[in-house]
N, C-alpha and C positions, 0 to 999 in steps of 0.2 A: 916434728916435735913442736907443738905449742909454747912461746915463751910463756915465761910467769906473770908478765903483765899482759897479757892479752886475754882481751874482754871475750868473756864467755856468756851466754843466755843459757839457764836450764829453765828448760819452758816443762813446770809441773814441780818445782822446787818446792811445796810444801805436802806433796805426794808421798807415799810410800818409797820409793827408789829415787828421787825425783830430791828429797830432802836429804838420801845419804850421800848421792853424787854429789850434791853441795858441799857435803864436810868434808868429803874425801879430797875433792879438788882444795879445800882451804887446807885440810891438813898437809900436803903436796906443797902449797907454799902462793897456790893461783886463786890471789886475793880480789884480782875483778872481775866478781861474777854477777850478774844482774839475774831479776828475776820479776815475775809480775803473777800477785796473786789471781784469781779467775775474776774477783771482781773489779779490779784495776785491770786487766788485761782479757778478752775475752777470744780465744783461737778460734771460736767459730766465725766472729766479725772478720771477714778480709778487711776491710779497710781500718781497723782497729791495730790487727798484724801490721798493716803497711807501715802504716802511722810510726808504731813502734820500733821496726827497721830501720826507719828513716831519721832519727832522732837516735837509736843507741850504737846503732851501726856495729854489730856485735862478729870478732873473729870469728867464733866455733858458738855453734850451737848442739845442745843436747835435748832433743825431742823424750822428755819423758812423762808429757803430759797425753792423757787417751781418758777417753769416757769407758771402764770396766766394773764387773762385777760377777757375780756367781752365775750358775747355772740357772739360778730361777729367773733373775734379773735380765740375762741373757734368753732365754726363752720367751719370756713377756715384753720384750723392749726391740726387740730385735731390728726396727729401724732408727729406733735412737741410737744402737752399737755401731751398725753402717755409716748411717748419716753422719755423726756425731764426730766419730776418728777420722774417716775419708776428710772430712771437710777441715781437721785440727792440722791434718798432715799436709793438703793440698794449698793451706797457706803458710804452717810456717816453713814446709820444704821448698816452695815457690817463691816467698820473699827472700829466703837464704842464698837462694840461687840467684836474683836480680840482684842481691847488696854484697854478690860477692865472697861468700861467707867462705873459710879457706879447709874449714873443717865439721864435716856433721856427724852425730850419733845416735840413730834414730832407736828406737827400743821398740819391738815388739812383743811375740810372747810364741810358744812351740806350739801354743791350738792353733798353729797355720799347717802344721801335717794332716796328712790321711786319719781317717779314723781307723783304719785296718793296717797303717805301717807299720812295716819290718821294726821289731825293735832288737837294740836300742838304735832309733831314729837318726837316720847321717840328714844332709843340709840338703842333698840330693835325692832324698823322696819328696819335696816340695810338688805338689800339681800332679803327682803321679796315680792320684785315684780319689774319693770322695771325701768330704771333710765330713766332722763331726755335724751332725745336725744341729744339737743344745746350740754352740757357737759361731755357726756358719757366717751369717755378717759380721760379727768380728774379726773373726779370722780373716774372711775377706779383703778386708779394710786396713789390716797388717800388712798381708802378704800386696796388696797395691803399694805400701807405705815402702816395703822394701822392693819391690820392681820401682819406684817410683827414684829412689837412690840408686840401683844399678843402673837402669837407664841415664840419670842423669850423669854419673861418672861415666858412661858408653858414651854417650853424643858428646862431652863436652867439656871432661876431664875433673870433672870435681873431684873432690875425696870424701865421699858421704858412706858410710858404714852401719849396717844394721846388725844389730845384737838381737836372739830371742832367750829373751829366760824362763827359765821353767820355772813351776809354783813357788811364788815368792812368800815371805812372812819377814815382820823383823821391827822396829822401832817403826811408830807414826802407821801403824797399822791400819785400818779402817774394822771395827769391833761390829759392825752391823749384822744382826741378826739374820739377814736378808742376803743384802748384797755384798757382805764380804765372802774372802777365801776363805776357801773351807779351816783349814788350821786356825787363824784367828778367830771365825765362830764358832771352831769347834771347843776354844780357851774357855772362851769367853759363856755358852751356855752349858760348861761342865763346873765352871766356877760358878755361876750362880745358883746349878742344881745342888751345889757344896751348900752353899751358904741357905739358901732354903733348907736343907736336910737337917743344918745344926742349926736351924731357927733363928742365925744372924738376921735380922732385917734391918740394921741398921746395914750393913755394908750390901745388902740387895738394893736400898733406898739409895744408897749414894752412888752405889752403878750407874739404873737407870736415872738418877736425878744425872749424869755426866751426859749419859747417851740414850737419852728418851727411845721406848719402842714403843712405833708406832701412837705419840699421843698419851703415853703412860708414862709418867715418870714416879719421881721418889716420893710426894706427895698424894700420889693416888693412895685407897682405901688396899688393904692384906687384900681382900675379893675380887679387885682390879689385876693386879697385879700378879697375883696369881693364874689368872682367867687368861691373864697378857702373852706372859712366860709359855705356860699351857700350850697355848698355840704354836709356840716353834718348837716344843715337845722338851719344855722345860721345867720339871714336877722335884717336888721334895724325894722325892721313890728312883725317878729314873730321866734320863738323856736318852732323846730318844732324835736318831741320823739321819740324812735322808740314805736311800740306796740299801744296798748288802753287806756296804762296807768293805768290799772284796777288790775293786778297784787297786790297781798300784798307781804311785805319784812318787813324783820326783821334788823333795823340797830344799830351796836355797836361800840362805839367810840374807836377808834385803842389803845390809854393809858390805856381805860381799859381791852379790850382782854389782853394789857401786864399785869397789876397786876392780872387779873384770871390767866394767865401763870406760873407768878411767883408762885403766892401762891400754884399752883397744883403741880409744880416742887419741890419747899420748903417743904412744909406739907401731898401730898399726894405720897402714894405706890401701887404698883399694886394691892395688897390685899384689898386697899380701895375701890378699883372699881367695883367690884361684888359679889356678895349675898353669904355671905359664905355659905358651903358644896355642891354647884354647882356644879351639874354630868357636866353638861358643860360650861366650863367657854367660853364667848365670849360677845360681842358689851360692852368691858369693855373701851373703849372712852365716852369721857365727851364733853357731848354738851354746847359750852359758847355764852351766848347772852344774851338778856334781858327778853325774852317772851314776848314780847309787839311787835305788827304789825301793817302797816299803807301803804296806795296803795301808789303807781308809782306816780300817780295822786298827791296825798297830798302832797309828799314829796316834787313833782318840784312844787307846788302852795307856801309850806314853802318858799321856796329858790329864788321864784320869789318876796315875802315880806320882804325877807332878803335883796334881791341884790337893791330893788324896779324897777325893770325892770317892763314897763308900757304899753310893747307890748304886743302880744296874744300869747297863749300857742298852738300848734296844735299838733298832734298828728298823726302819720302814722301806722295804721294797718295792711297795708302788710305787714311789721315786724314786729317780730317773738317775742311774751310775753316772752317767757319762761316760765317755772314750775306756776302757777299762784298763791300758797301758798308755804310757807317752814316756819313754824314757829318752834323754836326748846321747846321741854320741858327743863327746867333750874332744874329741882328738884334736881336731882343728884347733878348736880354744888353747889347748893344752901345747900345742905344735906352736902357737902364739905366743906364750911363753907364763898362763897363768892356769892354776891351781885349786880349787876350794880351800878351805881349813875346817869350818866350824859345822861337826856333825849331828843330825837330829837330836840327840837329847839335852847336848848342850846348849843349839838352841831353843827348842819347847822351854827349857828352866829359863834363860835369859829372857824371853817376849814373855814369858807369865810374871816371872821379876817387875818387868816393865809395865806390864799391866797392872797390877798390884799397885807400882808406883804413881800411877797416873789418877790411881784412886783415891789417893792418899792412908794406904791401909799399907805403912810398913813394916809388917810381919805376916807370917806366915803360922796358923794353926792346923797342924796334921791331926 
């Protein structure tokens, strides 16, 4: 157990999970926690990392910064997902390790499984047949991150622990048309096919005036903007997906991925992660989610009764599903001694709330 005065780094503190580990730990009572934004801090520079080791000299560190994005994002960048994580992990797991560090909690994500595994998904299909293609350097690049912590707790006793969480959503979301998670761009261009259809343009002009697409924002011309939206198949008429929409996903509300964090970092050790007298110790990462799954389909049909958007749904099948299950087994986590609570529609309505709030639009017209 961490005392409460002891210095923590969460490296990605103003991330998606990165910023609710933060509150979670303050709400807990562990008030010194440091952090460095990418521009004051950058994980790629080794000698930047060192720097910083050397000067905060931090207990526990929580690894929940990584360069991620969607499917497309992931398909077109594909050595910026390798390079980019491999090199985020290889220095701040490395400087951890020379400064001592008494506690880590590395975060990865479940597209380190097969694309054809058994579901729902134990810790131990890890490396047992081919990964998804869309995200194979990523996944790569995890699944180093957590060999990268067993090993080090094998040669030399550290206590470094890797969490994978499945499709995250939840406050400090990333809205991008592109390269965010599907659920938050699914909010987000079913909310603006609303507001096109009821011919708001002031609240479509102060969307994109928040979060420019692509070079357009609120001050562009109705013609621009329309032409803009257009392209990610966002029309007065219709939303229109990538895939079949047939796909199942597993989605977990980002506050709670941070209290599974917390409590695995607090209460658990590396000893607790695999079967004692193990000839071979390994796939000792904790899978966190909910165990509960539901298609592509469902979830943008939730979110179109959420937004009440009263256009049509459509859906383009020349793009690309991806993996068409990943459900995670929880047992482990749950044998660790923690739980979900908050279920899909409770939070689709909470992160649309939140979105809403961020736009300064508080109310809601059905």
């Amino acid at each position: 157990m961490l005392e409460k005065d002891a210095k923590i780094f969460v490296a990605g503190h103003h991330g998606l999970v990165g910023s609710a580990i933060w509150n979670n730990l303050l709400q807990r009572g562990y008030t010194n926690l440091t952090g460095r934004s990418h521009k004051e801090l950058d994980l790629l520079d080794g000698v930047a990392v060192k720097k910083f080791f050397d000067e905060e000299k931090p207990d526990a560190v929580v690894l929940a910064a990584a360069h991620v994005g969607g499917i497309m994002a992931n398909l077109q960048y594909r050595a910026d997902f390798i390079y980019r994580n491999l090199q985020i992990q290889q220095n701040v797991i490395g400087e951890s390790f020379r400064h001592g560090v008494k506690k880590l909690l590395f975060l990865g994500s479940t597209c380190i499984y097969p694309r054809e595994a058994p579901q729902p998904m134990k810790e131990e299909v890890l490396l047992t047949s081919p990964l998804e293609y869309t995200n194979e350097p990523y996944a790569i690049a995890k699944i180093a991150g957590l060999k990268m912590c067993e090993s080090f707790n094998l040669q030399y006793g550290t206590n470094y622990i890797a969490v994978m969480p499945t499709n995250l959503y939840g406050p400090n979301d990333n809205f991008h048309l592109e390269n965010s998670h599907v659920l938050p761009a699914m909010i987000r261009k079913i909310y603006l096919a609303k507001c096109l259809n009821e011919g708001n343009w002031d609240a479509v002009r102060k969307d994109i005036d928040l979060r420019p697409v692509e070079g357009v924002n609120g001050s562009c011309t109705d013609e621009e903007i329309l032409a803009k939206l257009a392209k990610f198949g966002i029309t007065p008429e219709a939303v229109t997906l990538w895939g079949t929409g047939k796909p199942l996903r597993e989605f977990l509300w980002s506050e709670e991925m941070a209290d599974a964090s917390v409590h695995v970092l607090l209460n658990v050790d590396f000893k607790d992660t695999y079967a004692a007298g193990s000839k071979e110790i390994r796939n000792c990462h904790i899978n966190v989610g909910t165990g509960k799954e539901l298609s592509i389909r469902e979830v943008a049909e939730k979110i179109m009764a959420e937004i009440g958007f009263k256009g049509e749904l459509r859906w383009d099948a020349s793009k690309p599903d991806g993996t068409l299950r990943k459900l995670t087994d929880v047992t482990k986590l749950h044998n660790l001694g923690w739980h979900h609570k908050v279920e899909i529609d409770e939070g689709i309505h909470r992160l649309y709330e939140w979105y809403l709030k961020g736009i300064c639009i508080n109310h809601r017209t059905d």
